[in-house]
C-alpha positions in Angstrom: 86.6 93.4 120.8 88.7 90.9 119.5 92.2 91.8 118.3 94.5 90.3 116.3 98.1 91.0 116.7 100.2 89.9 113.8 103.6 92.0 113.8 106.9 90.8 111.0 110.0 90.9 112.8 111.4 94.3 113.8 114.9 93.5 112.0 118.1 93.8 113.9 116.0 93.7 117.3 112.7 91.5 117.5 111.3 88.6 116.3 107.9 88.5 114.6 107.3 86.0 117.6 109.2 87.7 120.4 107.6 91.3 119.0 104.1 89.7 119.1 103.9 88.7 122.6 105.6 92.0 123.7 102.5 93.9 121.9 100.1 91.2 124.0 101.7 92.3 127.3 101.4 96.1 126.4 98.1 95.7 125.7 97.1 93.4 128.6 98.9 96.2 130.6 96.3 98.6 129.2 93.1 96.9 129.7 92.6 94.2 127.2 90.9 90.9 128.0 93.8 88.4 127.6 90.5 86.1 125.7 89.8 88.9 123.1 93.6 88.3 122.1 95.0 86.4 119.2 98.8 86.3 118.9 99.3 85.3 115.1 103.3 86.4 114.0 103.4 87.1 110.6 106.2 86.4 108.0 107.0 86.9 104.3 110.2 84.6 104.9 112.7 86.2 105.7 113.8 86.7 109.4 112.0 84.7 111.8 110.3 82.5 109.5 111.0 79.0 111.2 110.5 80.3 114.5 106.8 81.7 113.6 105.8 78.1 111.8 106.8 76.2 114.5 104.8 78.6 116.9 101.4 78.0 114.5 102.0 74.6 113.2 104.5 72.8 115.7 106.6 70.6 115.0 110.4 69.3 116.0 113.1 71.3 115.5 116.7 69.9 114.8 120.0 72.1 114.5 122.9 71.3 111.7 126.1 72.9 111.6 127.0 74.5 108.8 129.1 77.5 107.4 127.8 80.3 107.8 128.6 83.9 105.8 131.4 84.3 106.5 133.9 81.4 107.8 132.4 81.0 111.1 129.6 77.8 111.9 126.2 78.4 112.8 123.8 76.1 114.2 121.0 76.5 112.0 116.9 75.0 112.4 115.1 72.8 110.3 111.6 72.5 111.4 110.1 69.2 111.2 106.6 70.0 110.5 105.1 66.6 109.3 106.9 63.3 107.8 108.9 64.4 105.5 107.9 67.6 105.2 109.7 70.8 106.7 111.0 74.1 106.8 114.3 76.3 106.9 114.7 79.8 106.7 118.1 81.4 104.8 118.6 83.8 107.4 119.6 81.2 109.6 122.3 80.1 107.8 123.3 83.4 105.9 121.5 86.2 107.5 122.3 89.8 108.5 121.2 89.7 112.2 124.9 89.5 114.2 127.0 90.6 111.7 128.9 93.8 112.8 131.0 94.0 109.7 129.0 93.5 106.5 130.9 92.5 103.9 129.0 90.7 101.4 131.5 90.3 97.9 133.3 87.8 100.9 130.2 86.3 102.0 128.3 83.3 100.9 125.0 80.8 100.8 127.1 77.4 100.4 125.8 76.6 104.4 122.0 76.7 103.0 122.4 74.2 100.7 123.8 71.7 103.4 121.6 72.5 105.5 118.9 71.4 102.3 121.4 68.2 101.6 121.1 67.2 105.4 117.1 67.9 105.1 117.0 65.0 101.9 119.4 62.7 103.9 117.2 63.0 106.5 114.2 62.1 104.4 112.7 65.2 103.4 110.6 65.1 100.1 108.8 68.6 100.6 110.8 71.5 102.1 109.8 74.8 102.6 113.0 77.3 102.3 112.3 81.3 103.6 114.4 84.0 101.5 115.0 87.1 102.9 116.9 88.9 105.7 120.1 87.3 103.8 123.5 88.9 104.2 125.2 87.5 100.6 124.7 88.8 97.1 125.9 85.6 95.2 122.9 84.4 92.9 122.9 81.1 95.2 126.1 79.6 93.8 127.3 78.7 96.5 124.6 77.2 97.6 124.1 75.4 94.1 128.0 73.9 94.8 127.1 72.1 98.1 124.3 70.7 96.3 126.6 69.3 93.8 126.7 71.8 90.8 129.3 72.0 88.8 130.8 75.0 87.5 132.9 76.0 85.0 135.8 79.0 83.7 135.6 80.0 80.3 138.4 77.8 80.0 136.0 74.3 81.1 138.0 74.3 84.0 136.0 73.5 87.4 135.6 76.8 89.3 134.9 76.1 93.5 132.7 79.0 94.1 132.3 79.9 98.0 131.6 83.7 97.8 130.4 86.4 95.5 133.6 87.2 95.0 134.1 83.7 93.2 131.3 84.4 90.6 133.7 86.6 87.8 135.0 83.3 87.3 132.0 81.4 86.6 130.9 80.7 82.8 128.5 77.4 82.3 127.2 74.8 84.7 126.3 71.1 85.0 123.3 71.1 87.3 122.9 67.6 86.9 124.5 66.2 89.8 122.4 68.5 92.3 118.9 67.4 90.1 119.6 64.1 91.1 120.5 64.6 94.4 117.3 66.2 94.9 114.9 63.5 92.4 111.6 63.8 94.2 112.0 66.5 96.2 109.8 69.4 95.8 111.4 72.5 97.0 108.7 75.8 97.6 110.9 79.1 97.9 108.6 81.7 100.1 110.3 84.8 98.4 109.8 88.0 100.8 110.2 90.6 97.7 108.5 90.3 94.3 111.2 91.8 92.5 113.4 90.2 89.4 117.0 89.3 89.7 118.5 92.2 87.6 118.0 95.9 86.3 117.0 98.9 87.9 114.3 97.6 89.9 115.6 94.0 90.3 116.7 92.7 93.6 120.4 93.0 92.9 120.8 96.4 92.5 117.3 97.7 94.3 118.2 95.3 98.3 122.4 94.9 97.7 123.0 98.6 99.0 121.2 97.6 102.5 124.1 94.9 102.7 126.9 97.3 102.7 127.4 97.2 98.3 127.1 100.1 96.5 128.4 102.8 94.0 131.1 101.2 91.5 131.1 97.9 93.7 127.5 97.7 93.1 127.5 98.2 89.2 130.4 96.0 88.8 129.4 93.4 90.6 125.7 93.6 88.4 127.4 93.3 85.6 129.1 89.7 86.7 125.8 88.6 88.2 124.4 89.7 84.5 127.3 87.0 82.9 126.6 84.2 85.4 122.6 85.0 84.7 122.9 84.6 81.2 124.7 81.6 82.1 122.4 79.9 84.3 119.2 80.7 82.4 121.0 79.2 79.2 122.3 75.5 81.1 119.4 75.5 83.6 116.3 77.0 83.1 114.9 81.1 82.4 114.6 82.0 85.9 116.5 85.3 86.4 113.2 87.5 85.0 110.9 85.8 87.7 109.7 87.4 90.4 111.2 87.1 93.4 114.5 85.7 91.9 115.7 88.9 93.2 115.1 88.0 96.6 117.9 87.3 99.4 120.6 88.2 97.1 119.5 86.1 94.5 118.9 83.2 96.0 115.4 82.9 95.0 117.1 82.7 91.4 119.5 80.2 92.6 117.1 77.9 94.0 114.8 77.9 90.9 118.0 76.9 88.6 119.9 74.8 90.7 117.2 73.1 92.9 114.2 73.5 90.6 111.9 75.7 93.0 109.0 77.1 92.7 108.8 81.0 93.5 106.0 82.0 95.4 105.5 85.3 97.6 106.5 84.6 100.8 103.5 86.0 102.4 100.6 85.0 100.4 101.8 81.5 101.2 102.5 81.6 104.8 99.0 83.3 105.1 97.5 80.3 103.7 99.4 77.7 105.4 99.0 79.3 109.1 95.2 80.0 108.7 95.8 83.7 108.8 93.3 84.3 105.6 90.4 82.0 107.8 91.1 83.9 110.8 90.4 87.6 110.0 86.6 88.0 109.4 86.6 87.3 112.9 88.4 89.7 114.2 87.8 93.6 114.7 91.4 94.9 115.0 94.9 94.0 113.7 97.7 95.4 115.1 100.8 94.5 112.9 104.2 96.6 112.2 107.8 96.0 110.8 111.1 98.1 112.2 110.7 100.4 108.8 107.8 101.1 106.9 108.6 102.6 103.8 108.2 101.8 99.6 110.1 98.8 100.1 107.5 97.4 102.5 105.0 97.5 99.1 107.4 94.9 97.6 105.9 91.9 98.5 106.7 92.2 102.6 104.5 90.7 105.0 103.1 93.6 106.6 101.7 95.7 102.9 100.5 92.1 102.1 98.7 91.9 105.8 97.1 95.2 105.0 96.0 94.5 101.6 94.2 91.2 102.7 92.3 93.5 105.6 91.2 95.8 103.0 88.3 94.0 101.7 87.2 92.9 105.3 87.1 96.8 105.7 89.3 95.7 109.1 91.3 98.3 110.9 95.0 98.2 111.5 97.2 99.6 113.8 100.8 99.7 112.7 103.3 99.9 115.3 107.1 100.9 113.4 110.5 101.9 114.6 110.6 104.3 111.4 108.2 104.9 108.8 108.7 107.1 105.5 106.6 107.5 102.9 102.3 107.5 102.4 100.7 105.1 105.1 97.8 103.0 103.7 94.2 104.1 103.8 92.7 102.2 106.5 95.7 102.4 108.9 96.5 104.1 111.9 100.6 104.6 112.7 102.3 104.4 115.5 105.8 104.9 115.7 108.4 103.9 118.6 111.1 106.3 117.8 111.6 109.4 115.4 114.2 108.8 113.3 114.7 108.1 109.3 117.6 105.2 110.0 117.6 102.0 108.9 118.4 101.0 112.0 115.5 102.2 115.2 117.4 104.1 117.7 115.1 101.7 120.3 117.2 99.2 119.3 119.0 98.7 122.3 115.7 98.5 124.6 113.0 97.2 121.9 110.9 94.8 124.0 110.3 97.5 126.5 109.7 100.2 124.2 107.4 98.1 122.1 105.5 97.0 125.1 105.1 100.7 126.2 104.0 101.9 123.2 101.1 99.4 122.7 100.1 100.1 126.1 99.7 103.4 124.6 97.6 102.4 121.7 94.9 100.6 124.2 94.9 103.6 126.0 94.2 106.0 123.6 92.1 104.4 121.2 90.1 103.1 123.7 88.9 100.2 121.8 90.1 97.2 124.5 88.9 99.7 127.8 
């Protein structure tokens, strides 16, 4: 039996990368053939998405400083993966994982878009930029001011955005600067949510209250990102209703209006890119999982979209979560590491063992690698 393991990232513990190889060794542990096992990470974008491309498609990594949320630096990758062609993920740069304190009105994306600036000095022309797993809520301002945007108050007076905070301020914009920065670049953003920037079900208000924003704050602070929306679809281009705008605190719509991106779900593309799609009529098994399985995972995440490509195939999958909530697909059996309804797995503290133990579980019960 040949099995495919293909975990996301268990968020705030494991890798996609680190979490695959842990299932391996549980299941080598159990019985399995280490030849009948394909370690293929999966990734919608957000967390872990440099470290999975350069497992599956090599290439040279090379750290830039650069701000990061809050005022501290961060050393963050861009993967080389051909000539002037390569990748970067947001949650490098501005990412939740080591943040104790979330505080994201005083956060901001203006690190990302050095990081993209040193990618075109550098001699990018293609670069592939992951959204998700993002600890800001500022429509990619920020990030839109490091690549030379200007913006304006509504008194035409330049406005130095850094944070969310900063964004009340902000009336009209000259993208111009940052267009010709980036003349001949073509910049793909993998999205890892489907969702539009604004309204009930948009990004901002549906993904800001895992950040630490909510009740008034949260309204409020829709209502300015509805201003600077209007703004930016008026002296840019209509972005804000796309999907995926919504994702990584808007950056997905900051990228399209102050980079020109293209929006594409973040897993359909790195499914295509890594071979994944080729390799699963030849497998029998898939063993995937997330920390959290719930509705949200139906959003455009990697591991719904993993299971919705097996379903045609008629290929079983074994999810492995630190949580789940909610109707597991047809198809799929569930395993889950700890009982709880947190965001946060109580196994967080010991995740590589207890993920290793409990897929040594899953090859001894099912009995399909004995």
């Amino acid at each position: 039996m040949r099995i495919l393991i293909a975990p996301n990232a268990y968020k705030g513990t494991l890798s996609a990368v680190s979490a695959a190889f842990e299932i391996r060794a549980g299941l080598l542990d159990g019985g399995a053939e280490p030849a009948d096992l394909i370690v293929h990470p999966i990734t919608d974008g957000g967390d872990g998405f440099v470290e999975a491309m350069g497992l599956l498609l090599g290439g040279a990594t090379e750290r830039i400083e650069v701000p990061g949320p809050g005022a501290e630096k961060v050393n963050a990758p861009i993967l080389w993966l051909s000539v002037g062609k390569c990748a970067m993920a947001c949650s490098d740069v501005c990412g939740l994982a080591g943040i104790k304190s979330p505080s994201p009105l005083t956060f901001g994306s203006y690190g990302l878009g050095e990081l993209i600036r040193a990618a075109v000095v550098g001699g990018a022309t293609e670069i592939l930029v992951g959204l998700g797993g993002s600890a800001t809520v500022d429509l990619g301002v920020p990030m839109g001011s490091a690549l030379g945007v200007r913006f304006f108050d509504s008194q035409g007076r330049e406005a130095q955005p850094r944070t969310a905070s900063d964004l009340s301020s902000i009336s009209s914009c000259d993208v111009s600067p940052a267009r010709k920065l980036l003349d001949g670049v073509r910049i793909t953003a993998l999205c890892d949510v489907n969702s539009p920037l604004l309204g009930p079900s948009g990004g901002v208000m549906t993904f800001s209250p895992q950040k630490g924003l909510s009740g008034a704050h949260l309204v409020a602070h829709h209502e300015v990102c509805s201003r600077v929306a209007q703004a930016s679809d008026r002296d840019c281009l209509d972005a804000s209703g796309l999907p995926g705008a919504g994702a990584a605190g808007g950056l997905g719509a900051g990228l399209a209006w102050f980079a020109g991106a293209e929006l594409v779900m973040g897993f359909r593309f790195f499914a295509s890119q890594t071979g994944l799609i080729e390799r699963l009529p030849d497998v029998d098994l898939v063993i995937t999982g997330e920390g959290r399985f719930d509705a949200t995972s139906y959003s455009g995440k990697a591991v719904a979209g993993l299971v919705e490509l097996c379903r045609p195939l008629r290929l079983p999958v074994w999810l492995i979560c630190g949580a789940a909530a909610g109707p597991i697909p047809d198809g799929c059996t569930l395993s889950v590491l700890e009982y709880g309804s947190g965001e946060s797995p109580v196994f967080a503290h010991d995740a590589a063992c207890v993920l290793r133990r409990t897929s040594h579980r899953v090859a001894a019960e099912t009995g399909l690698v004995l």
